[in-house]
C-alpha positions as CSV (number, residue, x, y, z in Angstrom):
1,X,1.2,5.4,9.2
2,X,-0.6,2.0,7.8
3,X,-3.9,0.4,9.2
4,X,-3.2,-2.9,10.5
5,X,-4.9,-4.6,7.0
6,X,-2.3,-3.1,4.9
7,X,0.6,-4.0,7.2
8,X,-1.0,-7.1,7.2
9,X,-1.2,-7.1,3.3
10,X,2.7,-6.1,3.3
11,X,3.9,-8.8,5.7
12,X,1.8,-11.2,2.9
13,X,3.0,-9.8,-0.1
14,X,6.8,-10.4,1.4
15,X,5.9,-13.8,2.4
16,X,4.3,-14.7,-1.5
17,X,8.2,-13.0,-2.7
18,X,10.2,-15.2,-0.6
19,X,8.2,-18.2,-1.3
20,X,8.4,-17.9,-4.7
21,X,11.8,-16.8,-5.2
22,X,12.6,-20.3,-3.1
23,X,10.3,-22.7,-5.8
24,X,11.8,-20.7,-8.5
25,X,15.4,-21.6,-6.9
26,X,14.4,-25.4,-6.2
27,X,12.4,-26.1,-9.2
28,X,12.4,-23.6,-12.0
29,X,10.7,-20.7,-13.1
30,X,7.0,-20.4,-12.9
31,X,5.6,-17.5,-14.4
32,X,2.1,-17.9,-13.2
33,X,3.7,-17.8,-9.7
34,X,5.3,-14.2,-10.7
35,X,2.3,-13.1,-12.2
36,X,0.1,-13.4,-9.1
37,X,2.7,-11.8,-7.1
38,X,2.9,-8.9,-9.3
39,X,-1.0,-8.6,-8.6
40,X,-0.5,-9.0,-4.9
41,X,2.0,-6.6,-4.8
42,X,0.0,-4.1,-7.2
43,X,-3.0,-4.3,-4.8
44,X,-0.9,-4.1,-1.7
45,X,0.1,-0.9,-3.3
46,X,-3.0,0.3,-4.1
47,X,-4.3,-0.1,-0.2
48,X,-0.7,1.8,0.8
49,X,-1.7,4.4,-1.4
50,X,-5.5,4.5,-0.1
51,X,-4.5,4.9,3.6
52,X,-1.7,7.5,2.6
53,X,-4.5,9.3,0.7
54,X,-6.8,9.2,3.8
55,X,-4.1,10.4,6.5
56,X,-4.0,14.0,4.6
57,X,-5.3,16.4,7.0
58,X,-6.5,19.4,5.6
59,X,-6.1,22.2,7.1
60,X,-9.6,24.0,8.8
61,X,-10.9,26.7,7.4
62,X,-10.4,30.1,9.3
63,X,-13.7,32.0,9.9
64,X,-12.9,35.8,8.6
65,X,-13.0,38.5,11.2
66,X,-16.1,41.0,11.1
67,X,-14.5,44.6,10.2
68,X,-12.5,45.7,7.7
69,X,-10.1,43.4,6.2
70,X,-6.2,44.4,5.5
């Protein structure tokens, strides 16, 4: 599950495609444009891929039993 930031982040990054898909439509390409969504979308990876990273749950370690062991 994603923390509200990176949902956030997501919702941006969409936004910044659309927009700029619609001035590249209307008014030609811009490749400044694409290059900073390609950074927002790089970074709005990266935080996906930090909160996927800290959801793991490890398992607990089990205490060993006292006495002989199997």
């Amino acid at each position: 599950m994603m923390s509200g930031p990176t949902k956030t982040m997501g919702a941006i990054t969409f936004a910044a495609l659309v927009l700029t898909t619609t001035y590249t439509v209307a008014l030609g390409s811009s490749g400044w444009l694409w290059f900073g969504w390609m950074v927002l979308g790089v970074a709005t990876l990266g935080m996906a891929a930090a909160d996927a990273g800290a959801e793991q749950v490890r398992r607990p370690v089990r205490p060993r039993r006292p006495g002989p062991q199997p």
